[in-house]
Each structure stands twice: as structure tokens, then as C-alpha cells.
C-alpha positions as CSV (number, residue, x, y, z in Angstrom):
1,X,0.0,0.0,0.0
2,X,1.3,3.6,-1.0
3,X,1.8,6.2,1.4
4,X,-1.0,8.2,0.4
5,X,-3.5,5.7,0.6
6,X,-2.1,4.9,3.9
7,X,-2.2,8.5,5.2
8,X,-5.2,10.0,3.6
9,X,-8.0,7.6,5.4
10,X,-6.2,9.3,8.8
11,X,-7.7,12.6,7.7
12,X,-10.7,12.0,9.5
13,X,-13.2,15.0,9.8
14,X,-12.8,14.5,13.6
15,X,-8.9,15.2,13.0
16,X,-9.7,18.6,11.3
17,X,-12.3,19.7,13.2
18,X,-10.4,19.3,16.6
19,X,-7.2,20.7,15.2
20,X,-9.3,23.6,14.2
21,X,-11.5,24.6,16.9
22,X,-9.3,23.1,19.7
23,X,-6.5,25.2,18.6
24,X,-8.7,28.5,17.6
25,X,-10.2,28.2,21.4
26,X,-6.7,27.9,22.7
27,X,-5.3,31.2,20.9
28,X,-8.7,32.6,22.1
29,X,-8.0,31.8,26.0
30,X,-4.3,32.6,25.9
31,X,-5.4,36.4,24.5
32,X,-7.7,36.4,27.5
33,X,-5.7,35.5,29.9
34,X,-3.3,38.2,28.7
35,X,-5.6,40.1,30.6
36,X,-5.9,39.1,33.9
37,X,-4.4,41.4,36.2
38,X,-1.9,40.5,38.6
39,X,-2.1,43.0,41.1
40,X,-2.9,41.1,44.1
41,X,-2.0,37.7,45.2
42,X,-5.1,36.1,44.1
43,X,-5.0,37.4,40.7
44,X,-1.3,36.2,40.1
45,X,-2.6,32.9,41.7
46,X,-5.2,33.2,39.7
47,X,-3.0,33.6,36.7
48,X,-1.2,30.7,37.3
49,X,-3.7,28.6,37.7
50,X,-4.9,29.7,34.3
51,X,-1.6,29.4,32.3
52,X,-1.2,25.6,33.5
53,X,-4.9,24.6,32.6
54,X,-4.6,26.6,29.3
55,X,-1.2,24.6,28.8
56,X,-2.8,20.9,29.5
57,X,-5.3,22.2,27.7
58,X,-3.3,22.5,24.8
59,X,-1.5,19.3,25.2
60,X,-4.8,17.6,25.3
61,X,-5.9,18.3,21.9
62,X,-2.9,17.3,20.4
63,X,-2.7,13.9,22.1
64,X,-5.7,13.5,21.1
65,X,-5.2,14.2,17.2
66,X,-2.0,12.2,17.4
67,X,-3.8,9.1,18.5
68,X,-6.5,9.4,16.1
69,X,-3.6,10.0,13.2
70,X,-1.5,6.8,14.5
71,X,-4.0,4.9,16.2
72,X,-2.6,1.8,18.9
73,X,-4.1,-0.7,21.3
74,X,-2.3,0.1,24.0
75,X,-1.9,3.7,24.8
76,X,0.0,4.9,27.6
77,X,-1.0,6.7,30.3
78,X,-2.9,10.2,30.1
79,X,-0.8,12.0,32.1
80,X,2.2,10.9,30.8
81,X,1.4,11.1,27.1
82,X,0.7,15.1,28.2
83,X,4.6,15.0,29.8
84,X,5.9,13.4,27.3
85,X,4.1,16.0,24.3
86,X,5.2,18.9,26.2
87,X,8.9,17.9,26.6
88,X,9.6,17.5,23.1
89,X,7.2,21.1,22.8
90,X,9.7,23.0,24.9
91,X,12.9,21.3,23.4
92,X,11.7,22.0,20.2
93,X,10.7,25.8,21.5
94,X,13.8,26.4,23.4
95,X,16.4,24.8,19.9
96,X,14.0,27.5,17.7
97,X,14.5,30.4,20.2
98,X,18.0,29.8,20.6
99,X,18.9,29.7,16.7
100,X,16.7,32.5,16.2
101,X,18.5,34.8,18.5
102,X,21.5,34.8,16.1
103,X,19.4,36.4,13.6
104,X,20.2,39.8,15.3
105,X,24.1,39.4,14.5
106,X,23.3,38.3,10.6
107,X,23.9,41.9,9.5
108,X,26.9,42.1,11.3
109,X,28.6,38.9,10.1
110,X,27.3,39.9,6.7
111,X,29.4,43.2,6.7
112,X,32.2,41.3,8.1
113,X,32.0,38.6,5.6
114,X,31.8,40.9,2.9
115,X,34.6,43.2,3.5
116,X,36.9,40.4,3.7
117,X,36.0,39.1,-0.6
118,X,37.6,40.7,-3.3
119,X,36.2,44.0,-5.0
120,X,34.5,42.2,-7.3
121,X,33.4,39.1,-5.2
122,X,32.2,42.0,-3.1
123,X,29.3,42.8,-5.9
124,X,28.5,39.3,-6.0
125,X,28.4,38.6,-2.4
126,X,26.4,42.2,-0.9
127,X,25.6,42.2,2.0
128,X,22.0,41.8,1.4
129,X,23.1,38.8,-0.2
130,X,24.5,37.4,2.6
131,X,21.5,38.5,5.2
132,X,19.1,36.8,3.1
133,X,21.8,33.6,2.5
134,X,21.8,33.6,6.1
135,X,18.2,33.9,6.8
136,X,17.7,31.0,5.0
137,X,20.1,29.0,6.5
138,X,18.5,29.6,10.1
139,X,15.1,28.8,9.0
140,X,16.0,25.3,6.9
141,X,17.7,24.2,10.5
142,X,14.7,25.2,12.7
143,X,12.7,22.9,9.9
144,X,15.3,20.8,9.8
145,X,14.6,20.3,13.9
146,X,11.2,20.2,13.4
147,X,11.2,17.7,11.2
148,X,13.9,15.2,13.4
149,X,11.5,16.3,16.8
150,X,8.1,15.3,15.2
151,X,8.0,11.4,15.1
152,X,9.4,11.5,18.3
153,X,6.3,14.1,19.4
154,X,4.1,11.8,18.1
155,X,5.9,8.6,19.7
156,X,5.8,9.9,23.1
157,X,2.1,11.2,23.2
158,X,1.1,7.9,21.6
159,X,2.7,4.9,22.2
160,X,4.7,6.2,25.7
161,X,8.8,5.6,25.8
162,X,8.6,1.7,25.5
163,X,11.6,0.5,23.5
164,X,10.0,-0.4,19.9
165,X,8.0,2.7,19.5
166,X,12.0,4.5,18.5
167,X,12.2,1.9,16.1
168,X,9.1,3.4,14.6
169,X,10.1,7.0,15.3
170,X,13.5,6.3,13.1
171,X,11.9,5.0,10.3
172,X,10.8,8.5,8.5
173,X,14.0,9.6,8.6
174,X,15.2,7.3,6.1
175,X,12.3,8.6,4.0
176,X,13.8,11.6,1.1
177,X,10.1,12.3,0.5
178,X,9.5,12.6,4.2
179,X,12.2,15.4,4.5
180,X,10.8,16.9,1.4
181,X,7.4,16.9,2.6
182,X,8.4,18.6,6.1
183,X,10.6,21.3,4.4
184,X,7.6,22.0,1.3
185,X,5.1,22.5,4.7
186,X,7.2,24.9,6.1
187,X,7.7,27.2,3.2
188,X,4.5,27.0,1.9
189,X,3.0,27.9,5.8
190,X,5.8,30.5,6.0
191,X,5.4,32.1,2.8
192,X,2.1,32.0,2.8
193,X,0.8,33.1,5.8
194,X,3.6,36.2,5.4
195,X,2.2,37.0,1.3
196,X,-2.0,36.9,3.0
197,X,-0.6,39.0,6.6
198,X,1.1,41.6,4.8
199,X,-1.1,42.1,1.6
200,X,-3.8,44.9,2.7
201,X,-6.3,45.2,-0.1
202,X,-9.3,47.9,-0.3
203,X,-9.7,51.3,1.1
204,X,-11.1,52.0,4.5
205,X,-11.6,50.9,7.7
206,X,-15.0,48.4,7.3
207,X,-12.9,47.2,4.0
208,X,-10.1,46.4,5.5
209,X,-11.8,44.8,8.9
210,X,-13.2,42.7,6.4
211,X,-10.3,42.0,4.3
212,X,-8.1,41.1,7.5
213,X,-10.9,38.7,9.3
214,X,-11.4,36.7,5.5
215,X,-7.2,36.4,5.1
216,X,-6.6,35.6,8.5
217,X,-9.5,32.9,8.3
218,X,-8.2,31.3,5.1
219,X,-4.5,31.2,6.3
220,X,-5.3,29.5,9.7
221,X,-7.6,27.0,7.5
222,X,-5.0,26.5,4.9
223,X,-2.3,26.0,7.8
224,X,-4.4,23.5,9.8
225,X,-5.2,21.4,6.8
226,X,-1.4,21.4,5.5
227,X,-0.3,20.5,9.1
228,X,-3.1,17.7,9.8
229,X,-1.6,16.4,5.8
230,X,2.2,16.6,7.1
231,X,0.8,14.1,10.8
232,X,-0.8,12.0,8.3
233,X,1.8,11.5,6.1
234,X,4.5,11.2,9.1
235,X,2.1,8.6,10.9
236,X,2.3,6.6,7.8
237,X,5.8,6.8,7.1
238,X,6.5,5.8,10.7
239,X,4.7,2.2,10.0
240,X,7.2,-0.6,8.9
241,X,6.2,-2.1,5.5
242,X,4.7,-5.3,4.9
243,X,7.0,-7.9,3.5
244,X,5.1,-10.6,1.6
245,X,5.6,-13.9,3.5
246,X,7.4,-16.7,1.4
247,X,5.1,-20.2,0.4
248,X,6.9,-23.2,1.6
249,X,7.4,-26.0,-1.1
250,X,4.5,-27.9,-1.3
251,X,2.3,-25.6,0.9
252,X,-1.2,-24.8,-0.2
253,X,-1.1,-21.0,-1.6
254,X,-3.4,-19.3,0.6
């Protein structure tokens, strides 16, 4: 069976619909809890309180869509499953911030870089030129992290940390398409949602309310769909392939 016809059947409309909403209502709670004051102690208690149910909150829904994308028999435990997505979360969100905050020094290293090429390797090689180079290179190895962290996301909120589930995790990285398809996900999201953000059609301000709620709507659809594709896919590509048994000599062909 082709990966396609593995991963599509996991697009279940229960898989969009709770990546959609469930996420929507968490960007929704974590703009209102923005606004809880924290000028007593029971606010800030408060507060807390919030941010952690908002946070297991979050965790929940995607536990949940990973074990309707890679469906098992024996899940682990809730709680752990919850641990064990939010780990990989923060390592994931901690390697992005940390590669990020180079971007500040690109134009630096850029000038640097530049000043020590010929004159005429100089044209070549601008600084702008570089910048962008650079830019690049920091977002392919942010996807590049996403794309090594994601089986394991889905392996620890699924199956728990019991020894054959890495087995299963490894097996997409042997995959070119698998690579391809995490690094075509990632531009397309990026560019994208930047192009629909940016672009501000019509005049005035009931135009443009307009023209902001309909772009914003159809890049958080688009994104949701692409990314439910991309667990689908990696679900599929994390199964191990069936191997047609040999028929003994003499054996009735079944």
C-alpha cells in the first residue's frame, strides 16, 4: 500500500475539526488571559492557575489528534502522554529560540563577511546577499529540527517511551520524501501566511476589517489542513512495511 493511501483515510473529519476549533479556542483563551491582572496575590494565583490549565489544555488536543492519526491498542498513560508532548514542545521551543537569536548578528557577520572578498566578489556577495543567505540557512535548520523532533512528538504522546516505539520513530528519517514533505510544509506555511498577513487590499476601515478577518480565516484553515496532511503523512511513514511472506514447497497457496 502507497503512502497516500495509507495517510489520507487518517484525515478523518474529527482530525480537522479538533485541530481547528481546539487550537482557535486555545489562541482565544491565551489572548484572554493576557488580561488578567496580577495585582494582588489572588490574581497572580489566579494567573497561574490559568496558564497551566490553558497549557494541558493545549496538550490535550494534540494527544488527542496524534492518537486518532496513529492509532494503537495500547496507549500509555494520560498524564504521561501530556509529559511526554510537552517535553519534546519545549525542546523544540527552546532549539527555535535559541537559533533564532542569532538572527540579530546576521547583519553584522554579513558586513564582516563581505569586507573580507575581493572587489569584485564584493558585488556578488552584498551584503544583502549574505543577510538573506543567512536567513535562509537559520530557518532550513529550525525545519530541519522540526522535522527530526516530530515522530518523536508523536511517539511519546502515543505509544509512551517503551523500547520499539523508537524503532518506529526512526523510520521516517530514512524517507527523502519525508524530509521533502516537512521542508515544502514549512515554506509554503511561511510564505504564505507572510504573502496573506502583509497584503492589505481595499480602502477603509470596514474594507479592510473585512479583508483582514477573511485572510486571517483562510490562512489559519489552509495551515491547519497542511499540518493535519504533514501528521498523516509522518504517521504513515512511521509504519514498517509489509514484506510478503514466502510459500513453503509444497504448501497450499493461501
Amino acid at each position: 500500500m502507497t503512502i497516500p493511501a495509507r495517510a489520507l483515510p487518517r484525515l478523518r473529519f474529527s482530525v480537522l475539526a479538533l485541530q481547528w476549533g481546539g487550537n482557535l479556542a486555545a489562541i482565544l483563551l491565551a489572548a484572554l488571559w493576557l488580561q488578567i491582572p496580577d495585582s494582588h496575590a489572588w490574581q497572580f494565583a489566579f494567573s497561574m492557575l490559568s496558564a497551566a490549565a490553558l497549557v494541558a489544555g493545549f496538550c490535550w488536543i494534540q494527544i488527542l489528534t496524534f492518537a486518532r492519526i496513529r492509532p494503537i491498542t495500547r496507549p500509555a498513560n494520560f498524564w504521561l502522554r501530556i509529559v511526554g508532548f510537552a517535553l519534546v514542545a519545549v525542546l523544540w521551543f527552546l532549539l527555535a529560540q535559541w537559533i533564532s537569536s542569532g538572527r540579530d548578528s546576521i547583519p553584522q557577520y554579513a558586513s564582516l563577511w563581505n569586507s573580507k572578498l575581493s572587489a569584485g566578489m564584493r558585488i556578488t556577495f552584498s551584503p544583502a546577499r549574505i543577510v538573506c543567505s543567512l536567513q535562509i540557512a537559520l530557518d532550513a535548520l529550525i525545519w530541519a529540527i522540526m522535522g527530526l523532533l516530530l515522530p518523536i512528538a508523536i511517539t511519546t504522546t502515543v505509544e509512551g517511551l517503551r523500547r520499539p516505539t523508537w524503532r518506529d520513530a526512526c523510520r521516517p528519517y530514512r524517507r527523502i520524501l519525508y524530509w521533502i514533505a516537512v521542508f515544502v510544509f514549512c515554506i509554503v506555511v511561511t510564505e504564505l501566511t507572510s504573502a496573506l498577513v502583509s497584503w492589505t487590499p481595499g480602502k477603509g476601515v470596514s474594507s479592510e476589517v473585512v479583508s483582514v478577518v477573511a485572510r486571517l480565516a483562510f490562512v489559519y484553515t489552509t495551515d491547519i489542513l497542511l499540518w493535519c496532511l504533514l501528521l498523516a503523512l509522518t504517521a504513515a511513514w512511521m509504519e514498517a512495511d509489509s514484506v510478503p511472506q514466502p510459500i513453503l514447497e509444497g504448501a497450499p497457496a493461501s
